[in-house]
BAKENU-59279 format. One record per residue (C-alpha): x, y, z; residue number from 1; residue in three letters. Coordinates in steps of 0.1 Angstrom, whole numbers. Example, Ala and Ser with C-alpha at 12.3 -4.5 7.8 and 13.67 -1.06 7.14 Angstrom:
! BAKENU-59279
<r <123, -45, 78>, 1, 'ALA'>
<r <137, -11, 71>, 2, 'SER'>
! end
This chain:
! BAKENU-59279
<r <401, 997, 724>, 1, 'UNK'>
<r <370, 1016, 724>, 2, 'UNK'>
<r <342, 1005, 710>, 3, 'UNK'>
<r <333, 1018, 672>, 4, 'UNK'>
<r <293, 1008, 669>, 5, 'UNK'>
<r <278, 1038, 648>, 6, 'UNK'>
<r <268, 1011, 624>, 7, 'UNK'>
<r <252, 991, 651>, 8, 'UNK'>
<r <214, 994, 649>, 9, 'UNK'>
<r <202, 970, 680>, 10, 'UNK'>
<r <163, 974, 669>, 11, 'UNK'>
<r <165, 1009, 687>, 12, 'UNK'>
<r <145, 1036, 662>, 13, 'UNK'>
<r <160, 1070, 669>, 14, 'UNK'>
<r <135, 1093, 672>, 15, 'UNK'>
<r <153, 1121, 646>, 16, 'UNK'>
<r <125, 1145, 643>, 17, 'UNK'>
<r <119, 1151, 682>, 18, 'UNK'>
<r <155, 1149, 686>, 19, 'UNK'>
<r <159, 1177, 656>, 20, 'UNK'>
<r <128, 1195, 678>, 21, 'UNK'>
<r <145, 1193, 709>, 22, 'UNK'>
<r <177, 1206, 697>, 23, 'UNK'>
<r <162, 1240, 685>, 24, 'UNK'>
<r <145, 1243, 721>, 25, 'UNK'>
<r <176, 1243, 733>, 26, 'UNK'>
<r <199, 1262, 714>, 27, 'UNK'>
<r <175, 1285, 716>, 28, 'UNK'>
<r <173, 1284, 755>, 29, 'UNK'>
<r <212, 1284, 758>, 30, 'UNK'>
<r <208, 1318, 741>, 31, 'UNK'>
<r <181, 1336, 757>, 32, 'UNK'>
<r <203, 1325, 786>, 33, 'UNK'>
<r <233, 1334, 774>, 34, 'UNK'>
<r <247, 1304, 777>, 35, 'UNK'>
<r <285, 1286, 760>, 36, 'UNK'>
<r <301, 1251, 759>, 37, 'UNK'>
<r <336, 1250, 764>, 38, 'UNK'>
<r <346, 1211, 747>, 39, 'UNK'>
<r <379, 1196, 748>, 40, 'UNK'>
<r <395, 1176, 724>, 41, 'UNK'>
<r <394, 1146, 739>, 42, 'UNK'>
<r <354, 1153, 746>, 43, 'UNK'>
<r <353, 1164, 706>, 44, 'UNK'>
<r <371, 1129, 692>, 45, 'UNK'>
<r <354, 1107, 719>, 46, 'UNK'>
<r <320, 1116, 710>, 47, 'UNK'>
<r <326, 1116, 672>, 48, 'UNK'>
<r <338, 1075, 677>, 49, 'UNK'>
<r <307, 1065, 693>, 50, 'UNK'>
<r <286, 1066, 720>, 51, 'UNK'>
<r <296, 1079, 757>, 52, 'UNK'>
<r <279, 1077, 789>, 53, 'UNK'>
<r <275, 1116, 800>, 54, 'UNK'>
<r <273, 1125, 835>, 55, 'UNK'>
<r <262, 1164, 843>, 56, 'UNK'>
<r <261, 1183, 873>, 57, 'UNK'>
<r <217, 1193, 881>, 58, 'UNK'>
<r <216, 1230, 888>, 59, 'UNK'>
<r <184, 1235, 869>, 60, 'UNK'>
<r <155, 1221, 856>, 61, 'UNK'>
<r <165, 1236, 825>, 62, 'UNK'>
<r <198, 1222, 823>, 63, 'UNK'>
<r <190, 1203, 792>, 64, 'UNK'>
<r <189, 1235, 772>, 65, 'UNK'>
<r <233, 1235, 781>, 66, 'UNK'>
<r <243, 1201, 781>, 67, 'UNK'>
<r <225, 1193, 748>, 68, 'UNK'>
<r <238, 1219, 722>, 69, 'UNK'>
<r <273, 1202, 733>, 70, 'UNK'>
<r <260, 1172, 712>, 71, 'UNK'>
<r <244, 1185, 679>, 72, 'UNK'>
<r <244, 1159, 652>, 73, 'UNK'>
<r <253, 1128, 672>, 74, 'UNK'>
<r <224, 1105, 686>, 75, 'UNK'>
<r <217, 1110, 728>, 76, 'UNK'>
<r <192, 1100, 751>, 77, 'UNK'>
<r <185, 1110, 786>, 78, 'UNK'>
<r <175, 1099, 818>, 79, 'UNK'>
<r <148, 1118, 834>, 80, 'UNK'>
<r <130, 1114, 868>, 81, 'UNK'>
<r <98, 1090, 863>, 82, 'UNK'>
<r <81, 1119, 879>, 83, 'UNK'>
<r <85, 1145, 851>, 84, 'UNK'>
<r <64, 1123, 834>, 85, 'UNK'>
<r <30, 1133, 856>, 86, 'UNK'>
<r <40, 1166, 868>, 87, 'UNK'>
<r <39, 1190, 833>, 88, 'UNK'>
<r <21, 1171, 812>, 89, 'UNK'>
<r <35, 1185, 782>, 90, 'UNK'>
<r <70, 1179, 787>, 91, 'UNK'>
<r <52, 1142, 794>, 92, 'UNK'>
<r <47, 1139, 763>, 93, 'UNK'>
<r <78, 1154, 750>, 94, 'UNK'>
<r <96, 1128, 770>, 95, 'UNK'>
<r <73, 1095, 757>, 96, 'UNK'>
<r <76, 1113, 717>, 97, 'UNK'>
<r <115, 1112, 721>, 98, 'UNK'>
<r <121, 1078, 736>, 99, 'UNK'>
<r <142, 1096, 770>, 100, 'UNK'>
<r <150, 1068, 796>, 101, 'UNK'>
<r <127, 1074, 828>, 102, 'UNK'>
<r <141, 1064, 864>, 103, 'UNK'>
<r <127, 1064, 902>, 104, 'UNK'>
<r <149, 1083, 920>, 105, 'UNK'>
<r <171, 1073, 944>, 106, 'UNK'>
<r <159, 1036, 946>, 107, 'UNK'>
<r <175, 1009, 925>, 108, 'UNK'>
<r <157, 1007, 889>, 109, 'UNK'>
<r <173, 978, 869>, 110, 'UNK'>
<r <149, 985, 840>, 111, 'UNK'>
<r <162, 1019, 839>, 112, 'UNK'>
<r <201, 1002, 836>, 113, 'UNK'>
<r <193, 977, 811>, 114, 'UNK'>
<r <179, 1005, 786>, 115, 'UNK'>
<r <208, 1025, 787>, 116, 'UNK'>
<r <227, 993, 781>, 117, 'UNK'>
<r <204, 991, 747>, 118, 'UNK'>
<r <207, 1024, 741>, 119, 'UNK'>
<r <246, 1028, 740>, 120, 'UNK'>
<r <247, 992, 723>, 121, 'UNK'>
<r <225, 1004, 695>, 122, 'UNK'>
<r <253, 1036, 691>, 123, 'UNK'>
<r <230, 1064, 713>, 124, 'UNK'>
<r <250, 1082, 739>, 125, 'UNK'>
<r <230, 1081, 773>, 126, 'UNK'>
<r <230, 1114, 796>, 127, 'UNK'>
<r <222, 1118, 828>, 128, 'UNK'>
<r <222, 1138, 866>, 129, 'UNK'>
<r <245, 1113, 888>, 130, 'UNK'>
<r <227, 1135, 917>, 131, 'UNK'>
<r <192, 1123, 909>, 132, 'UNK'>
<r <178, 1160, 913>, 133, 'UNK'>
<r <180, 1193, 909>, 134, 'UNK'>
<r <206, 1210, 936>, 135, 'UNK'>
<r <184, 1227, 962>, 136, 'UNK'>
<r <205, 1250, 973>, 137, 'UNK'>
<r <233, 1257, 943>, 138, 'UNK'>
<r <262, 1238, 951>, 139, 'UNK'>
<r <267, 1191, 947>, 140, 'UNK'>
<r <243, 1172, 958>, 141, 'UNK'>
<r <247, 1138, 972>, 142, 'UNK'>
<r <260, 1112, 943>, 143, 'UNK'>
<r <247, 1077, 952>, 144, 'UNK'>
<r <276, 1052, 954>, 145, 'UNK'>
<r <257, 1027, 927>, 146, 'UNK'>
<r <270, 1051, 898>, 147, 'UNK'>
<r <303, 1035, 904>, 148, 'UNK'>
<r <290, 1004, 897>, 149, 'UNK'>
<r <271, 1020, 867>, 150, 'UNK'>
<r <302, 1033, 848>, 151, 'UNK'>
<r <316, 996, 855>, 152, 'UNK'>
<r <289, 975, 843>, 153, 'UNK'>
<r <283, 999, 813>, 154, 'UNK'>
<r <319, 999, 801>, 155, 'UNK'>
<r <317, 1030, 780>, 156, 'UNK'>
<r <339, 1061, 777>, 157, 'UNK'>
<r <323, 1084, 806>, 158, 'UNK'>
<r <322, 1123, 796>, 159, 'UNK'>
<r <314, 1150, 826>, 160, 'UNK'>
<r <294, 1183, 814>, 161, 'UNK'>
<r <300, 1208, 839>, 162, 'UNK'>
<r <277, 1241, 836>, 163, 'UNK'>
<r <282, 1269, 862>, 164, 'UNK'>
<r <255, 1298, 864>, 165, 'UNK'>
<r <221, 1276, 850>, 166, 'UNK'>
<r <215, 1272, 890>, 167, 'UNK'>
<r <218, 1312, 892>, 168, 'UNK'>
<r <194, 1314, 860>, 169, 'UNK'>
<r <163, 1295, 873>, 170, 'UNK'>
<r <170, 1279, 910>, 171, 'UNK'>
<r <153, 1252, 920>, 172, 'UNK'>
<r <135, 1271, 950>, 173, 'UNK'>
<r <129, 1303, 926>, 174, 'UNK'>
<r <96, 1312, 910>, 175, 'UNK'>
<r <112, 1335, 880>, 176, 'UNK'>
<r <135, 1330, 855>, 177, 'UNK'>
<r <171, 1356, 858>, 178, 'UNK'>
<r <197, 1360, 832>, 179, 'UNK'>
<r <232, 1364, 833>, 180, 'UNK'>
<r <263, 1342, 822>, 181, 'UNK'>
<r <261, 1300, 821>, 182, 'UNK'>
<r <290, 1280, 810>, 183, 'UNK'>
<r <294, 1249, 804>, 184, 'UNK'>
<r <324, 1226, 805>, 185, 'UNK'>
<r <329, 1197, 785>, 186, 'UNK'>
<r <355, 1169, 792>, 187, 'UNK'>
<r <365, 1129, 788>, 188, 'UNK'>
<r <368, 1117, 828>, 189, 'UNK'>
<r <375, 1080, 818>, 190, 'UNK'>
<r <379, 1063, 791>, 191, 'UNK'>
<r <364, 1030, 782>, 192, 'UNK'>
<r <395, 1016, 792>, 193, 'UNK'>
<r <400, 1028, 823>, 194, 'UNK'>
<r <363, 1022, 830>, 195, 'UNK'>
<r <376, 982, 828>, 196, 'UNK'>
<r <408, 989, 844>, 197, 'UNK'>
<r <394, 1011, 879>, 198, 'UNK'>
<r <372, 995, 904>, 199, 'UNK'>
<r <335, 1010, 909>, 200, 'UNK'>
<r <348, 1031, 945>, 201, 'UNK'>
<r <377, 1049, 921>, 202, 'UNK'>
<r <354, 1051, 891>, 203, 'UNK'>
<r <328, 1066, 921>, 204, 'UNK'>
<r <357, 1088, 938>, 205, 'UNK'>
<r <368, 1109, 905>, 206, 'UNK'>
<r <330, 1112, 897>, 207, 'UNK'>
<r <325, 1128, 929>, 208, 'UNK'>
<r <351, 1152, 925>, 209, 'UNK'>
<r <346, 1163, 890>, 210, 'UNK'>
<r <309, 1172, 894>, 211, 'UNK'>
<r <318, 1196, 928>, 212, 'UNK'>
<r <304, 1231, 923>, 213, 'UNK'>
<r <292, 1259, 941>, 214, 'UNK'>
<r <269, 1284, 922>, 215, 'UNK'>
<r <266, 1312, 949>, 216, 'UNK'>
<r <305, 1309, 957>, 217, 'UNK'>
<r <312, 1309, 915>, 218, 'UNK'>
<r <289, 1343, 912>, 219, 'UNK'>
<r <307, 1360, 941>, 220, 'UNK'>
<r <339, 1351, 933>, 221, 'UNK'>
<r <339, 1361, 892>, 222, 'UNK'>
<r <315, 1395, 904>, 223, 'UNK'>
<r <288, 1381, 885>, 224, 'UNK'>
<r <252, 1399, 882>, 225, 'UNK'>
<r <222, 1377, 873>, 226, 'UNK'>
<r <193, 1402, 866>, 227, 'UNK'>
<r <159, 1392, 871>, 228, 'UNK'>
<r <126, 1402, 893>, 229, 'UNK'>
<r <114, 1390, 928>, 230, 'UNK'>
<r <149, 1374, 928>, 231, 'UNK'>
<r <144, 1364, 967>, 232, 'UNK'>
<r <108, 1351, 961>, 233, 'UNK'>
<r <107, 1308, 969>, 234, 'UNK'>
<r <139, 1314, 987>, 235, 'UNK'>
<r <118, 1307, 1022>, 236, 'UNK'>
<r <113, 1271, 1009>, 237, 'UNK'>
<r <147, 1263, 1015>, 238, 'UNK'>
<r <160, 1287, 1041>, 239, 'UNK'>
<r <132, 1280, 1063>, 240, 'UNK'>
<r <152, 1285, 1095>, 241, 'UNK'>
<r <160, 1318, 1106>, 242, 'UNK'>
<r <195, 1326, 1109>, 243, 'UNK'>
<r <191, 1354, 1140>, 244, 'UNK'>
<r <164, 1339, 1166>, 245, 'UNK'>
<r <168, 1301, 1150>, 246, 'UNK'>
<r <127, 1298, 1146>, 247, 'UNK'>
<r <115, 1277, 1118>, 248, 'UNK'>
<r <94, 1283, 1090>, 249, 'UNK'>
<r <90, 1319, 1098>, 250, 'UNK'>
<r <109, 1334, 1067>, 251, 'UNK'>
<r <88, 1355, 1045>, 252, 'UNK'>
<r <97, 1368, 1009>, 253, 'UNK'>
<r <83, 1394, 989>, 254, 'UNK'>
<r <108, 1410, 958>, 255, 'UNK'>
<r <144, 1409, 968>, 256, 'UNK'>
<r <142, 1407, 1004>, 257, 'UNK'>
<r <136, 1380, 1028>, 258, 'UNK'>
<r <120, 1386, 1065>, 259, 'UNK'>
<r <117, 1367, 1099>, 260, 'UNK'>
<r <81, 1376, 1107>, 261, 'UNK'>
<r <93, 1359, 1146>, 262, 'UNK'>
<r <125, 1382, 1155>, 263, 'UNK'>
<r <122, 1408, 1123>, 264, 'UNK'>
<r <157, 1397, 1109>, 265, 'UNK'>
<r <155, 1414, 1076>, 266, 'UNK'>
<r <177, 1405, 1043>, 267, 'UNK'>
<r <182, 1412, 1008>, 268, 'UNK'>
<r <193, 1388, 978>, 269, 'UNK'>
<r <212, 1408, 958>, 270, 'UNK'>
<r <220, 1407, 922>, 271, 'UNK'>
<r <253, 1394, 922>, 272, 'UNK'>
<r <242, 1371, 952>, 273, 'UNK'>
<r <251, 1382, 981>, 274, 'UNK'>
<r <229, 1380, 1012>, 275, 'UNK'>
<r <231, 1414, 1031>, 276, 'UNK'>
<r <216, 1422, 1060>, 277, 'UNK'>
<r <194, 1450, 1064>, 278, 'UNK'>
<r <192, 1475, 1096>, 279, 'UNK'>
<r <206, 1473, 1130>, 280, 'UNK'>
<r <203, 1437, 1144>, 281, 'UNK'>
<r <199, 1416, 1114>, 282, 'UNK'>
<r <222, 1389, 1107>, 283, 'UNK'>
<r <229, 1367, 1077>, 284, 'UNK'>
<r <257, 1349, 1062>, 285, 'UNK'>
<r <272, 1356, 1031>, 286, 'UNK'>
<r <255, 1336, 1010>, 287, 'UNK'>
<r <226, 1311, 997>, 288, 'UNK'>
<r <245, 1278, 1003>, 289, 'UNK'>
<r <261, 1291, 1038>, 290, 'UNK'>
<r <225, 1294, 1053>, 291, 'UNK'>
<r <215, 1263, 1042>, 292, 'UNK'>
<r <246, 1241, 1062>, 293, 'UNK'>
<r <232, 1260, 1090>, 294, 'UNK'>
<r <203, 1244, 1084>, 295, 'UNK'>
<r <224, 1209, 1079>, 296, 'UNK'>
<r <238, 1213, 1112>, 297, 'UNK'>
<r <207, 1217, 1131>, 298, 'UNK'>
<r <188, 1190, 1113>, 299, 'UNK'>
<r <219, 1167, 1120>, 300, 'UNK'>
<r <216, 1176, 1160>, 301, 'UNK'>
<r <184, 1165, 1153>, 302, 'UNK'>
<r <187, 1135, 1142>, 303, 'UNK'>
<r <215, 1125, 1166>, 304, 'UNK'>
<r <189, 1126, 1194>, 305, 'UNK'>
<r <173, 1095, 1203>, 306, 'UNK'>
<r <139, 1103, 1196>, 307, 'UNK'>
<r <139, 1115, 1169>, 308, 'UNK'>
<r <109, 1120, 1147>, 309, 'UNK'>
<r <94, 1146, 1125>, 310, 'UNK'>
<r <53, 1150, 1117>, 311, 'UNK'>
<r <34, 1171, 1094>, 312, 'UNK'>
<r <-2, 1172, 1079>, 313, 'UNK'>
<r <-1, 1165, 1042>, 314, 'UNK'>
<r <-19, 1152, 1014>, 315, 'UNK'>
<r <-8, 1118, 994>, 316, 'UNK'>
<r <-13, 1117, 954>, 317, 'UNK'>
<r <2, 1090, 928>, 318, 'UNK'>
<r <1, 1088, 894>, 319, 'UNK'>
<r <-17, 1093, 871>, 320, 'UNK'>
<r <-3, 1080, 836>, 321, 'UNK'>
<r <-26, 1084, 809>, 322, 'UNK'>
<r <-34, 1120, 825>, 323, 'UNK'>
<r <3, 1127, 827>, 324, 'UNK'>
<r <-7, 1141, 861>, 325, 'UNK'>
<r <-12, 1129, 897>, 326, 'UNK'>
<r <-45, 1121, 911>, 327, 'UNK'>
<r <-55, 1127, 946>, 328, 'UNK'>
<r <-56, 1101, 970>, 329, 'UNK'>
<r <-63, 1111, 1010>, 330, 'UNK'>
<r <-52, 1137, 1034>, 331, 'UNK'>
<r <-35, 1125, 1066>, 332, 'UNK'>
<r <-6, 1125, 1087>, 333, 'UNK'>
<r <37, 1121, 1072>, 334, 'UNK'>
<r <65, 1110, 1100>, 335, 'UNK'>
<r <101, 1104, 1096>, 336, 'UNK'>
<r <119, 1088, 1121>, 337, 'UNK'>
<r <157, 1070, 1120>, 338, 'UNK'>
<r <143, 1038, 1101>, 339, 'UNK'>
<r <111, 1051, 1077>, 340, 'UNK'>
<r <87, 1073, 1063>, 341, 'UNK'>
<r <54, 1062, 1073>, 342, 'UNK'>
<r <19, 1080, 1061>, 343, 'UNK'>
<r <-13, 1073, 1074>, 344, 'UNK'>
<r <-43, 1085, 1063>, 345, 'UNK'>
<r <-71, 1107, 1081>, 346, 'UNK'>
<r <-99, 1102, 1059>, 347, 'UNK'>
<r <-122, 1069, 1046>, 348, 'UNK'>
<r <-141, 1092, 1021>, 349, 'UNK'>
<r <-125, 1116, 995>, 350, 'UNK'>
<r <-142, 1142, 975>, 351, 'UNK'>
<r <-143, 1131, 935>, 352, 'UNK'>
<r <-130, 1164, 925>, 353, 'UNK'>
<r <-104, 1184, 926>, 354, 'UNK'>
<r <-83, 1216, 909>, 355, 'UNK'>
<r <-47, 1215, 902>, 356, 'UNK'>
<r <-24, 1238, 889>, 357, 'UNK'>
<r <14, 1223, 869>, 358, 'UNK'>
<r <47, 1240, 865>, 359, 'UNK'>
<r <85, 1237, 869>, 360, 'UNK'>
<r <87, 1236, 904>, 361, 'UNK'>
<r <46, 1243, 908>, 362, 'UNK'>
<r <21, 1217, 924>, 363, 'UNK'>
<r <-7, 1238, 936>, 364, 'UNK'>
<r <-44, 1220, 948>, 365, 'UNK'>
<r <-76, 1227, 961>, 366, 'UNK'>
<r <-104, 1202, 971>, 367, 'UNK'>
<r <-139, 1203, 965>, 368, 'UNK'>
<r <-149, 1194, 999>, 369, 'UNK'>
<r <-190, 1204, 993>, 370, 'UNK'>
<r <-190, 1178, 963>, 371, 'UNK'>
<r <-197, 1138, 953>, 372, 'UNK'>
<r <-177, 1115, 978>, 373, 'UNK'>
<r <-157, 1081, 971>, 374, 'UNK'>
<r <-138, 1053, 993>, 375, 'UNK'>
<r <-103, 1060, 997>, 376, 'UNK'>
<r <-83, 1023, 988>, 377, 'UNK'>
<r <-74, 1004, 1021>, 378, 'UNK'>
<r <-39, 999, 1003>, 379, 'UNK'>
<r <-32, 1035, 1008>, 380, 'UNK'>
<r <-44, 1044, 1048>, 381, 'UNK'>
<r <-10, 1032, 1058>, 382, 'UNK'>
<r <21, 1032, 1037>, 383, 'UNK'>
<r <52, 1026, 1052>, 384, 'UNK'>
<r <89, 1037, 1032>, 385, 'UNK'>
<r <124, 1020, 1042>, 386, 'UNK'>
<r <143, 1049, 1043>, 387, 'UNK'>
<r <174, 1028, 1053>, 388, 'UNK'>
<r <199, 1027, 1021>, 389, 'UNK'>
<r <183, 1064, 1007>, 390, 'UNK'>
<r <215, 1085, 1003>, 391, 'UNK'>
<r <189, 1113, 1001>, 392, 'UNK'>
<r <152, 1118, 985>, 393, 'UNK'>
<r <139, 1134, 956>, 394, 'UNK'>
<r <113, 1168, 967>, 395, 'UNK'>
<r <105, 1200, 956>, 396, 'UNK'>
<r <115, 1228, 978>, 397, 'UNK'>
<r <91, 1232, 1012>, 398, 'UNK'>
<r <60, 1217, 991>, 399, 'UNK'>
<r <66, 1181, 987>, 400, 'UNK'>
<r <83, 1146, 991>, 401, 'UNK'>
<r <89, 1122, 961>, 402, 'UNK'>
<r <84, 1088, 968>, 403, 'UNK'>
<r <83, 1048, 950>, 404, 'UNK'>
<r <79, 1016, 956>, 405, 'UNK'>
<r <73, 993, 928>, 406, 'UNK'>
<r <37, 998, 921>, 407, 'UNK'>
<r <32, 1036, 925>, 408, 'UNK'>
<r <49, 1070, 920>, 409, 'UNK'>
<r <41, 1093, 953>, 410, 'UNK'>
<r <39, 1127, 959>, 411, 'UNK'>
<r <30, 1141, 993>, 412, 'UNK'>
<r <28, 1175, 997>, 413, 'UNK'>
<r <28, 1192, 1028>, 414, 'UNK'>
<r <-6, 1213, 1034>, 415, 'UNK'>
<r <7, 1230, 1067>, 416, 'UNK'>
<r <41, 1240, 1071>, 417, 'UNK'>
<r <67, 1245, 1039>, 418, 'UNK'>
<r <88, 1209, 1055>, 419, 'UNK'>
<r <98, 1191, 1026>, 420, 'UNK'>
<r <136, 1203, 1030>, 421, 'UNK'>
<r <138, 1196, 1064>, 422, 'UNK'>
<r <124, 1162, 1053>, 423, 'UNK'>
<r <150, 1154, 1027>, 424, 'UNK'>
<r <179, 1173, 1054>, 425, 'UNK'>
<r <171, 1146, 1078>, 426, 'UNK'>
<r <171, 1117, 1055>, 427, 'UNK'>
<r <203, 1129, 1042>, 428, 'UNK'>
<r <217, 1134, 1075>, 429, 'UNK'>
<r <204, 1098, 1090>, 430, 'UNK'>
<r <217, 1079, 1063>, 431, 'UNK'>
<r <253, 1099, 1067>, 432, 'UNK'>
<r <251, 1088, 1104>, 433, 'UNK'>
<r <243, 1051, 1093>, 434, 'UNK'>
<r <275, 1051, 1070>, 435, 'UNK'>
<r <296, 1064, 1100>, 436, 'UNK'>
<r <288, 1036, 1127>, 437, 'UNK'>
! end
């Protein structure tokens, strides 16, 4: 029998007016978006019983303004990446004002577990992005296997909220916003029940399968037009390599169109998203999420290779709490090979000041290299990451790498070539290869 705990209280204080706050934002985003919820009945008499654990497919960073509206008048809480909270430091605040669960991606975070645990004890239903980020390229990301054991420990009816088109509206490589049609899909996948009765692999294996979607395959097939300006603009941080002569990081893009500056392969995004070549000798494929498995493959030859080892200049921040930003630490050098992620720095002395510039998707710097000087920490010339049991690693497209360890929150962002992708490709693709011996 399901659990009936709306009376429960627990000594957790439900932020009402930030929840009332946030509920506005987002109906209001849904329709600026033009965005609807399709809810089932079971979804409709789950959620009016008590609480459910909600699991929801990551097209967008704004996928909050689809999955909540679902939800009006019943208590939730979400899990957000720990890093939101020192990249835009007003939706910091936002987060900290409304009590939202933080989490470091993609490593085990057993405080983040046991305060979903309060909050669905005390009667709040918890949401959050089984994929730990925002799809790069439009279509499922890797679902770490531990949600299994999630949906286990937690023992709660699990709901899916499945929205097709918010990766169309604002992709995570893209610098605008486009508009066009976003639906969302509501639905009970397991009921608290059968969260007891199935073991954490089955409870894993129907997850997997009910968040699958493919946002450039969903446009093209339904003839759907997303409108919007310099629609092909960011698309170079993920489709770095170049489909014709196979160079990387030579993509350039400026308005629709995207250009090898190497071989001159030229393309256009278009509005209902297909890729099309332009002039004789350029080739393509189809679309968004077809380029990027070429990619895949290439980074998994890669890695197959027994020397394998990536290296790129880059800069090293970590947080900065009472800021809500990062703060800069050294320059240096970032190399992946099969077993780590190892940074080590290039300077003793770093300049005291520095400009930064925030937004979705937006970490921008510049250094005041004429100005006041200070020691960089000894703790932070050498850092090494176990990349070993990472099913994959949070980043922002070409710019940078998200990183933890249980004293800091990292960000290193590459200063010479646009290689975060290829980074988080080959950590993918190694730990894949691991899984298969």
């Amino acid at each position: 029998m399901e659990k009936d705990i709306k009376k429960v209280d627990k000594g957790v204080k439900f932020p009402w007016f930030y929840y009332v706050l946030f509920m506005i934002l987002c109906f209001a985003g849904r329709l600026y978006f033009n965005g609807k919820a399709i809810k089932s009945k079971a979804f409709k008499e789950a959620i009016k019983k008590g609480p459910v654990l909600v699991m929801c497919n990551h097209g967008s960073a704004f996928d909050f303004a689809f999955f909540t509206p679902p939800f009006v008048g019943k208590k939730i809480a979400f899990v957000v990446a720990e890093n939101m909270l020192y990249s835009t430091p007003f939706l910091a605040k936002i987060i900290r004002a409304a009590k939202e669960i933080t989490k470091k991606q993609y490593i085990a975070d057993l405080g983040c577990v046991r305060k979903m645990k309060k909050y669905m004890d005390a009667g709040i239903s918890v949401a959050l992005c089984p994929e730990g980020q925002v799809a790069s390229c439009g279509k499922t990301g890797i679902v770490p296997k531990a949600n299994g054991k999630l949906m286990k420990f937690l023992g709660y009816p699990v709901a899916v909220c499945l929205t097709h088109g918010a990766g169309l509206s604002r992709p995570k490589w893209g610098y605008t916003a486009r508009r066009g049609k976003v639906v969302t899909k509501c639905d009970i996948l397991y009921t608290a029940e059968q969260t007891k009765e199935l073991s954490p692999d089955q409870l894993y294996e129907g997850l997997v399968q009910a968040l699958q979607f493919n946002e450039h395959k969903y446009q093209i097939e339904n003839d759907l037009v997303f409108k919007g300006k310099r629609r092909a603009e960011g698309l170079e941080r993920i489709l770095y390599r170049c489909p014709k002569c196979g160079k990387e990081f030579t993509i350039k893009t400026e308005d629709n169109n995207l250009t090898c500056i190497a071989c001159g392969n030229a393309i256009e995004y278009a509005k209902n998203g297909k890729l099309i070549a332009i002039g004789e000798g350029s080739v393509v494929p189809e679309r968004v999420d077809l380029w990027y498995d070429q990619e895949r493959e290439a980074v998994k030859a890669m890695v197959e290779q027994e020397d394998f080892m990536l290296t790129n200049e880059c800069a090293l921040f970590i947080e900065k709490p009472e800021a809500y930003n990062y703060r800069f630490v050294t320059t240096g050098v970032v190399t992946l090979d099969k077993e780590k992620i190892t940074f080590v720095s290039n300077m003793d002395n770093r300049p005291t000041k520095m400009v930064t510039e925030y937004g979705v998707g937006k970490f921008e710097f510049k250094l005041d290299m004429d100005g006041e000087l200070e020691p960089v920490e000894e703790e932070f010339k050498n850092i090494v990451f176990n990349i070993r049991n990472n099913e994959s690693c949070a980043f922002n497209p070409g710019k940078s790498l998200e990183l933890y360890d249980l004293e800091h929150s990292y960000r290193i962002v590459f200063t010479k070539e646009d290689a975060s992708t290829q980074y988080a490709l080959a950590i993918e693709e190694l730990y894949k290869s691991r899984k298969n011996k």
